[in-house]
Backbone bond lengths (Angstrom), bond angles and torsions (degrees), N, CA, C in turn:
res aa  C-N    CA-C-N  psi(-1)  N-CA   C-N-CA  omega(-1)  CA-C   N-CA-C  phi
1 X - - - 1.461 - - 1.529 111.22 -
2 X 1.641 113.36 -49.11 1.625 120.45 179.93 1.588 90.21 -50.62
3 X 1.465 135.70 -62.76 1.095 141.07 -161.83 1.741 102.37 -39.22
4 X 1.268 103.18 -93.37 1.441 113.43 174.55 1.504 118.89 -21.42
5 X 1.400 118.90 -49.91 1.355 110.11 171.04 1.559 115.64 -59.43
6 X 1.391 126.17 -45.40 1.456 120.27 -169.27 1.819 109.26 -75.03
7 X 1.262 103.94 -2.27 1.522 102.45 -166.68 1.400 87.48 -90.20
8 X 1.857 125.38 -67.70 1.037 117.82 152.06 1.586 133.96 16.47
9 X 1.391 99.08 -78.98 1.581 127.88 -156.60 1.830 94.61 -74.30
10 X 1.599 106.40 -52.90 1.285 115.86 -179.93 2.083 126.97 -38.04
11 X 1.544 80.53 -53.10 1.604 109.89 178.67 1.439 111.17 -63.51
12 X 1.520 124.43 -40.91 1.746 136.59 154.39 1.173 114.18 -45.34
13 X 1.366 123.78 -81.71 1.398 139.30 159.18 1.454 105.56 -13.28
14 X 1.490 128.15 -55.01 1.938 116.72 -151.57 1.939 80.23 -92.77
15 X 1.335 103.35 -30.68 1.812 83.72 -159.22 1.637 88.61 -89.29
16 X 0.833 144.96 11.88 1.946 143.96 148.71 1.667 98.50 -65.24
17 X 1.119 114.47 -78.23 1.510 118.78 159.91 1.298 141.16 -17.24
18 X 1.623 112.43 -69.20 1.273 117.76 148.97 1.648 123.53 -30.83
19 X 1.165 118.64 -77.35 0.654 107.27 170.99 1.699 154.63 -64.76
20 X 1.564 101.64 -11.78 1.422 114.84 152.73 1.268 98.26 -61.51
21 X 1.138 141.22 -71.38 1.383 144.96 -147.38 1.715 100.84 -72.32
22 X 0.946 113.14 1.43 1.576 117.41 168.96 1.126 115.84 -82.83
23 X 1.292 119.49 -67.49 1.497 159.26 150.95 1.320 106.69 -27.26
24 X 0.920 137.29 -36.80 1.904 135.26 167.38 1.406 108.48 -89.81
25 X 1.337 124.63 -32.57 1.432 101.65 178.48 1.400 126.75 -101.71
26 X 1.401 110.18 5.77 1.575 124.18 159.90 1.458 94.09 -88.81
27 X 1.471 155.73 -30.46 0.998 144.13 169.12 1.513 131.31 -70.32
28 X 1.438 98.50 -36.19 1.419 107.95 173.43 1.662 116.29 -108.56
29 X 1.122 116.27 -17.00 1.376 128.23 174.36 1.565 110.21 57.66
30 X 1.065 104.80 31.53 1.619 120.94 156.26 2.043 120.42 -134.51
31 X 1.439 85.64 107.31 1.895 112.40 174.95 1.186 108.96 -48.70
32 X 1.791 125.16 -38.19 1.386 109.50 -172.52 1.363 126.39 -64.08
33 X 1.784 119.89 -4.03 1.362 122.14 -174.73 1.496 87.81 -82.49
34 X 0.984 155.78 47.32 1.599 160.39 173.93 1.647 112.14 -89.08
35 X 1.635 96.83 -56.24 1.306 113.25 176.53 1.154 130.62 -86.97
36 X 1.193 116.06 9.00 1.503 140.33 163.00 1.890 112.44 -84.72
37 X 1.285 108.18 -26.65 1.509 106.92 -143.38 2.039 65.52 -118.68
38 X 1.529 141.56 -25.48 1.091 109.88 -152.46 1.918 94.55 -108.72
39 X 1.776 114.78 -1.25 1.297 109.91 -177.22 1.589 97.18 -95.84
40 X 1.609 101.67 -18.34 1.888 75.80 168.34 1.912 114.70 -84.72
41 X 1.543 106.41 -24.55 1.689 103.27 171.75 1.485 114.79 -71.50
42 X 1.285 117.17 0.19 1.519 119.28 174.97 1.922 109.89 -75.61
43 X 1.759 96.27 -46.39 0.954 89.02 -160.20 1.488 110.12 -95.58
44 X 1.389 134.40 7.73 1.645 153.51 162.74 1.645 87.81 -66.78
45 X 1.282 109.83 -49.60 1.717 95.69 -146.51 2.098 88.21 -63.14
46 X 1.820 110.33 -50.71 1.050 102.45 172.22 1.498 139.75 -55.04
47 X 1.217 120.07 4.48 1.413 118.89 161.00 0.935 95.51 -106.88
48 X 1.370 142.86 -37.64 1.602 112.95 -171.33 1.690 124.74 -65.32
49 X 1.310 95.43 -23.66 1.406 126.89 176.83 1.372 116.19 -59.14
50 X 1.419 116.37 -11.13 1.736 132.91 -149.76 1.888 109.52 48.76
51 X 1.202 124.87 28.86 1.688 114.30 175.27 1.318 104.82 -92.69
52 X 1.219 102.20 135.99 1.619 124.72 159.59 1.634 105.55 -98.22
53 X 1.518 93.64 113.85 1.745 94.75 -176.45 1.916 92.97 -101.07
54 X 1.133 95.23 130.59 1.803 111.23 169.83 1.804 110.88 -108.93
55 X 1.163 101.82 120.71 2.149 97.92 -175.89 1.541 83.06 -122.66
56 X 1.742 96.15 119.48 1.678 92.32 129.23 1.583 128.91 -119.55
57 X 0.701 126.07 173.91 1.738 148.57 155.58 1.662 107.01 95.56
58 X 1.686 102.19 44.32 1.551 111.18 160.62 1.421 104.12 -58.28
59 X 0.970 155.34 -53.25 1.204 163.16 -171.73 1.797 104.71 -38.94
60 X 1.471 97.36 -28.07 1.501 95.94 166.75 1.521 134.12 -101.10
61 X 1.454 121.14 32.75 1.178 149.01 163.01 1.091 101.97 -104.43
62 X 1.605 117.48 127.84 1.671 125.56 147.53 1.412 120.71 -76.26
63 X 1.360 130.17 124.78 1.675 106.80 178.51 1.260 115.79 -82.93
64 X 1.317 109.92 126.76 1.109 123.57 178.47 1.829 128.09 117.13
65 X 1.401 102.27 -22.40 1.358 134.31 152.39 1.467 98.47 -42.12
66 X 1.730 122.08 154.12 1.643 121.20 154.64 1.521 83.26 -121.48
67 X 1.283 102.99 164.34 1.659 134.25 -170.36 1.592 125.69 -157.93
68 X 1.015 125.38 137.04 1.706 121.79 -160.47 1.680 86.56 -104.31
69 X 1.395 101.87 108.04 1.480 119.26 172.79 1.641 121.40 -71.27
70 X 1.216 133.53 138.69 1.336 115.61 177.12 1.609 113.82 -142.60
71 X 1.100 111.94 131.48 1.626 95.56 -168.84 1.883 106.20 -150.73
72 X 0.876 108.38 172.90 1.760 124.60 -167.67 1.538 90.41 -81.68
73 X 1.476 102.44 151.90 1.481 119.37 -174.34 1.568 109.25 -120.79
74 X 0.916 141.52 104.86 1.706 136.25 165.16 1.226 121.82 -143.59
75 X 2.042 123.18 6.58 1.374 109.99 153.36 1.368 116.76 -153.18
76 X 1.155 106.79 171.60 1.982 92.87 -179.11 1.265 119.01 -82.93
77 X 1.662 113.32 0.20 1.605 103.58 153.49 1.400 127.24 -87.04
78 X 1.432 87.05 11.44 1.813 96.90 167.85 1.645 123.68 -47.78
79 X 1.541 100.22 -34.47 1.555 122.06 -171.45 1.620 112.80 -71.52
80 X 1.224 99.30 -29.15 1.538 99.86 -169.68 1.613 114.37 -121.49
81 X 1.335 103.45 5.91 1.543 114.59 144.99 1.079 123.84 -89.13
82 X 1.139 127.12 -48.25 1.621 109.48 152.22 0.818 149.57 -34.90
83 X 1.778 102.78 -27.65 1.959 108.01 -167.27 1.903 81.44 -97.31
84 X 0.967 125.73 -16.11 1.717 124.65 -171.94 1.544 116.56 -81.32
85 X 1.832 95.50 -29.87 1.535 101.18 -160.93 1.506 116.82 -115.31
86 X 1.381 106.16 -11.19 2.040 126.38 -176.76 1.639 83.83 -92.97
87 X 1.227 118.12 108.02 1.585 115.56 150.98 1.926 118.83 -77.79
88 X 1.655 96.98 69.83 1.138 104.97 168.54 1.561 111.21 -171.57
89 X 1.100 124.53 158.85 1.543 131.87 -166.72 1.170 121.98 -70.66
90 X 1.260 108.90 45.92 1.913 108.37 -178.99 1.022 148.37 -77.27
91 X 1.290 114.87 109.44 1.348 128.01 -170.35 2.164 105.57 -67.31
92 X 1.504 105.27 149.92 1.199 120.09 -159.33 1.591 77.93 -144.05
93 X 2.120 92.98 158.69 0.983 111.89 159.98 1.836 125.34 -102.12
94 X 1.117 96.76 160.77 1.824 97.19 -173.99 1.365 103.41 -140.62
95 X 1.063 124.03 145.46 1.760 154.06 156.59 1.973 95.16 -47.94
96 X 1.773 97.66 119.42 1.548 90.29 -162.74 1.620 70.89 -86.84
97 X 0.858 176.33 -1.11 1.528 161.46 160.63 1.729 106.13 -45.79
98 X 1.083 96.52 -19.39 1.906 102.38 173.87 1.494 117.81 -64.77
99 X 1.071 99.86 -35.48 1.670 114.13 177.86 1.637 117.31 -51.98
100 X 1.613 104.72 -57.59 1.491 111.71 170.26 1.713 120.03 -29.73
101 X 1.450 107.53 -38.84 1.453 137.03 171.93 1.925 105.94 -25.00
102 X 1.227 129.94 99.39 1.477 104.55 170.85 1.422 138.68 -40.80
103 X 1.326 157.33 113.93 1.212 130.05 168.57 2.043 103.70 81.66
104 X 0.732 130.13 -33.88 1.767 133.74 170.50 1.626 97.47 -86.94
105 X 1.195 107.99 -65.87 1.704 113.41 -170.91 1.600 101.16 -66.00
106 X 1.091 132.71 -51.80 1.864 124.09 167.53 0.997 96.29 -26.25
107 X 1.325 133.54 -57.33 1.435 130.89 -137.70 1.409 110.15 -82.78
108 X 1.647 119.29 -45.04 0.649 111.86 176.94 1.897 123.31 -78.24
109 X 1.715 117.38 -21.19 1.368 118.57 156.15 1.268 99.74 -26.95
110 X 1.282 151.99 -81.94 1.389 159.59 -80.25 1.613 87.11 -120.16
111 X 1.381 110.37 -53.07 1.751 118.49 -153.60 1.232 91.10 -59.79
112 X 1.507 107.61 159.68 1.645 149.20 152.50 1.929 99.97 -38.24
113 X 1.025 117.64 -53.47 1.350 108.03 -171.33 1.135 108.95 -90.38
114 X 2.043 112.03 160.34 1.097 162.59 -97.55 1.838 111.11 -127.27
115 X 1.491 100.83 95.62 1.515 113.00 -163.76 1.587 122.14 -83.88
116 X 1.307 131.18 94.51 1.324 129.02 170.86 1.464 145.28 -61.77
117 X 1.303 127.92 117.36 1.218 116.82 -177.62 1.403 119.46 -103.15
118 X 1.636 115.31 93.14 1.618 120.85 -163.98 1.380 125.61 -69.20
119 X 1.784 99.38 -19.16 1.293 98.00 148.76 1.489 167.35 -46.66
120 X 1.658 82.68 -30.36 1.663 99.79 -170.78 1.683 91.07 -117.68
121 X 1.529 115.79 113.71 1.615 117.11 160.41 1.375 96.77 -31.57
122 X 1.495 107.36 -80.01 1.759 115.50 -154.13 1.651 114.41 -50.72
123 X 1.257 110.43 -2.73 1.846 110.97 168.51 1.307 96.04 -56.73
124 X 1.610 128.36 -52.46 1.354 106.90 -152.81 1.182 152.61 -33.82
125 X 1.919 100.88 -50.18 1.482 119.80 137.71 1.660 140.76 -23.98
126 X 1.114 115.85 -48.11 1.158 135.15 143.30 1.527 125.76 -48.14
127 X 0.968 139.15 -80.91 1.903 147.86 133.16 2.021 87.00 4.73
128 X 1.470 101.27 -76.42 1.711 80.24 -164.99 1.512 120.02 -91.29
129 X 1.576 100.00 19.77 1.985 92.66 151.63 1.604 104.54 -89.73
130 X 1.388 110.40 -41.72 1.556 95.15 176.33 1.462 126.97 -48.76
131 X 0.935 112.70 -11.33 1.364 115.19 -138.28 2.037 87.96 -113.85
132 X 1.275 111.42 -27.77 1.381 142.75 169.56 1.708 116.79 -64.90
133 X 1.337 97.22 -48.92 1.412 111.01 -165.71 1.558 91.05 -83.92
134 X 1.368 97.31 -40.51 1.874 94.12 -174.38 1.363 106.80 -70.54
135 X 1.237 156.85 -15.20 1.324 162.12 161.08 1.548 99.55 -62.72
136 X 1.162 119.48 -77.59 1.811 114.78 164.16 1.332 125.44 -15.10
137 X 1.323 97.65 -40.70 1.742 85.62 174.48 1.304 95.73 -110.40
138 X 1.215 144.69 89.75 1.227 153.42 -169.98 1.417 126.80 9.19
139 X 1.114 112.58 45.06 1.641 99.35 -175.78 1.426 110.55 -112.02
140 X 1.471 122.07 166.85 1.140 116.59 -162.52 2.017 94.58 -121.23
141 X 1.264 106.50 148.36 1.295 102.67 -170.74 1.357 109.98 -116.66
142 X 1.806 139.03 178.45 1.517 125.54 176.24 1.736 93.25 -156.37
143 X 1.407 110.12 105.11 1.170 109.90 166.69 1.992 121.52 -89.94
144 X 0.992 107.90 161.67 1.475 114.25 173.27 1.901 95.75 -119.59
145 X 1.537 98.54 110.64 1.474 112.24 -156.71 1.912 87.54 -102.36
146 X 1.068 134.73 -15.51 1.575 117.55 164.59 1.576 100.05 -60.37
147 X 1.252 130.41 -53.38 1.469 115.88 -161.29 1.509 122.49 99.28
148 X 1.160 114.79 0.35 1.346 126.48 170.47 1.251 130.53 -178.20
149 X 1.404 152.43 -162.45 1.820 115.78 -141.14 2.030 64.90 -132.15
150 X 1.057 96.67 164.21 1.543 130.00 179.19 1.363 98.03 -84.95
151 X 1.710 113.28 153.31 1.303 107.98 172.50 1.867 116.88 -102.04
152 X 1.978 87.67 -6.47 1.711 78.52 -147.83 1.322 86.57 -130.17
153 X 1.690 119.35 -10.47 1.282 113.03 173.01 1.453 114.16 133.50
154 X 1.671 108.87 -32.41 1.228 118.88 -168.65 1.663 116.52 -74.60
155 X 1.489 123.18 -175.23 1.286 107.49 -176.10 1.312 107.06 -134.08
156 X 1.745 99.29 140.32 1.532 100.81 -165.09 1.360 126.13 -102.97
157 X 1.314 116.18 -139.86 1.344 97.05 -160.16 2.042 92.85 -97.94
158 X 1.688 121.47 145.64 0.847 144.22 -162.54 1.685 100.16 -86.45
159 X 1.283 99.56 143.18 1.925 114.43 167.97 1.395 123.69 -83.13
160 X 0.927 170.04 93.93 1.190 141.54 -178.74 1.669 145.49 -35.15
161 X 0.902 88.84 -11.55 1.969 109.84 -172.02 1.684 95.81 -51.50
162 X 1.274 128.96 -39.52 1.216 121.75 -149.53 1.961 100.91 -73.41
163 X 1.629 101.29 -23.24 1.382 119.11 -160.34 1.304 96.62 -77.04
164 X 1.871 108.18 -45.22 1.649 113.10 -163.48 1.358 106.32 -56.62
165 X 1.658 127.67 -38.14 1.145 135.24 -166.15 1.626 107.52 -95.19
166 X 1.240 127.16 4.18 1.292 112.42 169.90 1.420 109.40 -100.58
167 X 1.683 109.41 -17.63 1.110 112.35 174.34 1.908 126.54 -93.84
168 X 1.576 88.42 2.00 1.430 84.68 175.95 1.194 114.74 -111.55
169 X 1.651 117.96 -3.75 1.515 142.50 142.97 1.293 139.92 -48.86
170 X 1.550 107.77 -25.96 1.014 135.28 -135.19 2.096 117.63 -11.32
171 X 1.913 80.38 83.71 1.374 98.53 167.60 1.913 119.34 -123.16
172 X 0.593 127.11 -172.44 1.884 150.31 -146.93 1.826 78.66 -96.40
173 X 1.370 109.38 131.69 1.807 107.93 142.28 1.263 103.88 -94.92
174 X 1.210 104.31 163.85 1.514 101.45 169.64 2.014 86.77 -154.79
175 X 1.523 86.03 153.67 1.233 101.96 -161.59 1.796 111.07 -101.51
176 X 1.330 121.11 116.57 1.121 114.28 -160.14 2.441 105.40 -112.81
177 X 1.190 101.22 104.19 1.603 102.53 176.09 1.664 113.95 -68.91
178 X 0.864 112.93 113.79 1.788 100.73 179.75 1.757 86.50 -103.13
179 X 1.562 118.69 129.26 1.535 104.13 162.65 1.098 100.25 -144.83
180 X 1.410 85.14 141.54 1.789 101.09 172.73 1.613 113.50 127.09
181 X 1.412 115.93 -34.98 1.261 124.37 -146.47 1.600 100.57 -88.80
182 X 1.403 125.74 19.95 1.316 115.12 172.28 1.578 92.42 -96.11
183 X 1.407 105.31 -37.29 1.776 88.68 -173.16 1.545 108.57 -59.90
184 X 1.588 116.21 -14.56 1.759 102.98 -159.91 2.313 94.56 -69.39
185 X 1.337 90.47 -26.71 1.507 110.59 -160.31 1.701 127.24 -151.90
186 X 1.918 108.45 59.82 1.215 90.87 -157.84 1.747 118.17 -71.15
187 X 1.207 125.23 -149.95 1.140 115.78 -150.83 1.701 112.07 -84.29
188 X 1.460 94.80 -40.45 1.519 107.26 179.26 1.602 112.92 -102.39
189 X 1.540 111.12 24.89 1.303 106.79 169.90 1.534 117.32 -122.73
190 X 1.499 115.08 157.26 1.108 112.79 -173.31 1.409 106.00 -125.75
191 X 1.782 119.74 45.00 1.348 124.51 171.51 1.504 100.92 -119.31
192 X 1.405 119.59 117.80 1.539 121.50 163.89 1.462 126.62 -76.12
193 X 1.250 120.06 118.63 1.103 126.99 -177.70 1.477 125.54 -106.02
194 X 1.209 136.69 108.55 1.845 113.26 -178.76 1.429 122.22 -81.23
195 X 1.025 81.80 165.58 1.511 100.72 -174.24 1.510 118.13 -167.03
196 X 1.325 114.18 176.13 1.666 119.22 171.68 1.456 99.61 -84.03
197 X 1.027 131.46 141.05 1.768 165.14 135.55 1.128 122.27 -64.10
198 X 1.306 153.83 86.42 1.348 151.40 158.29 1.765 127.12 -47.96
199 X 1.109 133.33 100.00 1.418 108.80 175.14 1.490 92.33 -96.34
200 X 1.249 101.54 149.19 1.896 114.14 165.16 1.448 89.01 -134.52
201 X 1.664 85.54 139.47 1.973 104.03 -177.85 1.448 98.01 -136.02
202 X 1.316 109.06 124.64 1.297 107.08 -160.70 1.885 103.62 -110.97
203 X 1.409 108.91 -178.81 1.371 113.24 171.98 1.594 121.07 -55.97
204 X 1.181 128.83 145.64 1.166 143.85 -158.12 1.007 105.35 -82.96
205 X 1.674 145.51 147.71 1.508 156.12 -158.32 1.402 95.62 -138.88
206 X 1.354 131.94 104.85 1.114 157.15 130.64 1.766 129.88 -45.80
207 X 1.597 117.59 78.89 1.071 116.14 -158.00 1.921 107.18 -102.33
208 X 1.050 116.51 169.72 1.842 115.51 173.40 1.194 127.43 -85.82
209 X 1.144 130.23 139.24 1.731 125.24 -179.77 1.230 95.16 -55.05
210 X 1.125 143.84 -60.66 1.839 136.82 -152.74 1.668 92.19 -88.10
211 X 1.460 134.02 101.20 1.277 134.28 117.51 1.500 109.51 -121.73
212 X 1.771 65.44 176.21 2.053 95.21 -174.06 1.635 107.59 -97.21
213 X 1.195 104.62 -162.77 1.434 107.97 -147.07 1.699 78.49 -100.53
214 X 1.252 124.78 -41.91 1.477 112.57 173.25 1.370 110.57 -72.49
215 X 1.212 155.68 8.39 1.525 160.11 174.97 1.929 90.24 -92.38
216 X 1.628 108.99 -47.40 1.499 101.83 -154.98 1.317 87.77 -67.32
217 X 1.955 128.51 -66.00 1.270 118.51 161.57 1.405 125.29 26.69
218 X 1.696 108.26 -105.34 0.953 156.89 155.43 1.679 103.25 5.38
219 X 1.491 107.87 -76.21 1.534 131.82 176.01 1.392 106.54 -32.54
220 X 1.430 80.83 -94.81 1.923 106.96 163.03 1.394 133.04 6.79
221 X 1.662 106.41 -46.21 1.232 142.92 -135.08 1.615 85.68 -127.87
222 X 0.757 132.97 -108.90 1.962 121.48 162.60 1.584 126.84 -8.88
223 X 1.730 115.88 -32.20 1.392 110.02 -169.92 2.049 81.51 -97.29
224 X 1.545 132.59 -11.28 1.230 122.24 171.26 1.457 95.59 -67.59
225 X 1.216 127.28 -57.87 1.543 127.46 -143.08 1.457 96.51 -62.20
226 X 1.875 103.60 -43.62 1.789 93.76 -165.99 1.448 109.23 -49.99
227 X 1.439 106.47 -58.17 1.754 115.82 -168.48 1.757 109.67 -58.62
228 X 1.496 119.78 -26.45 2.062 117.58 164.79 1.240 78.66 -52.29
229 X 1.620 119.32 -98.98 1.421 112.39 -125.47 1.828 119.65 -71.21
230 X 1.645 102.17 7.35 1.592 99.09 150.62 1.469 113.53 -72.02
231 X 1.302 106.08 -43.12 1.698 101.78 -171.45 1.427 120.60 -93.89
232 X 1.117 100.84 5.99 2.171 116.85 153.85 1.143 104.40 -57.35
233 X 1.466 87.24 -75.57 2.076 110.12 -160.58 1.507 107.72 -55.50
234 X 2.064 129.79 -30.83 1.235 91.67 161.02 1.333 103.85 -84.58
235 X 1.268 166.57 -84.53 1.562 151.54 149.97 1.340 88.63 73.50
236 X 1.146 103.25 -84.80 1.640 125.91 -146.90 1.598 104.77 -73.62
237 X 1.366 125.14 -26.17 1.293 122.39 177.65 1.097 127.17 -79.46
């Protein structure tokens, strides 16, 4: 029953939103008020939700700096802990099939962030000029480089894309732990539970324009390990 009400409440809440956030940027004709209107709906949805979100290692963001964010995937409040808990303007990617969406998909047409077409392989290219061009004008981006949400919590194996584009950016990774948040909502369930959320944001990875495909590897493979053995060590406690 608690469930049903917050799902309810949730679905009110984004289309109140949506549509403010419609409504200001046909009025003002500036998208960046997006992320203003979606870190305070991040963090409503998380209290209504019962989550206690805990962040450390803000201290490792510069403001004003952009940075290619990367972090573990295992629930769909993954989305709105991020925009609540990264004190910075991050653009994400989305399934352009979202758009079709009444009033949710407008909203997101309009937004600052980064539209996929999963249909077509050959988009990809495309996906990472946007994603290029949007760094150019300073923005900072946050991929989820497994590619699909975890069932049990753990973290899987990493893509490289996140590396190709920090290195053809030449911007900072930074390594983002989300833990906890499969129990709030695991993948194949539709009972919400609260709980505390951990973000850990770790020191920034500074990579070179000239690598190879075993260097990107390599990266990839280190910015996975940092974010496991955050989400071991609480695991294990």
């Amino acid at each position: 029953m608690r469930t049903l009400f917050v799902i309810t409440a949730i679905m009110i809440i984004t289309a109140c939103y949506a549509v403010t956030i419609i409504f200001h940027i046909l009025l003002f004709r500036d998208n960046s008020v997006f992320f203003f209107y979606t870190k305070s709906w991040g963090r409503i949805l998380l209290r209504l939700s019962g989550i206690r979100l805990q962040v450390e290692g803000v201290h490792n963001i510069v403001p004003g700096k952009r940075y290619v964010y990367v972090a573990n995937h295992s629930s769909l409040f993954d989305i709105p802990i991020v925009f609540a808990g990264i004190p910075d303007n991050v653009r994400i990617m989305y399934k352009r099939e979202l758009e079709r969406i009444p009033v949710f998909g407008w909203c997101l047409n309009l937004s600052p962030l980064i539209s996929v077409n999963r249909s077509r392989h050959r988009d990809a290219a495309d996906v990472l000029a946007n994603i290029i061009a949007s760094m150019s004008a300073g923005a900072s981006v946050l991929l989820f480089p497994e590619g699909t949400r975890s069932l049990d919590g753990t973290v899987g194996t990493f893509r490289r894309g996140a590396v190709t584009i920090a290195s053809d950016s030449q911007t900072p990774l930074i390594p983002v732990s989300i833990i906890g948040a499969w129990r709030v909502l695991p993948a194949r369930s539709k009972r919400i539970r609260g709980g505390i959320v951990k973000v850990i944001i770790d020191a920034p990875i500074q990579i070179d324009t000239e690598i190879s495909r075993t260097e990107e590897r390599e990266v990839s493979n280190k910015l996975r390990d940092i974010i496991a053995a955050n989400v071991n060590s609480q695991h294990d406690q």
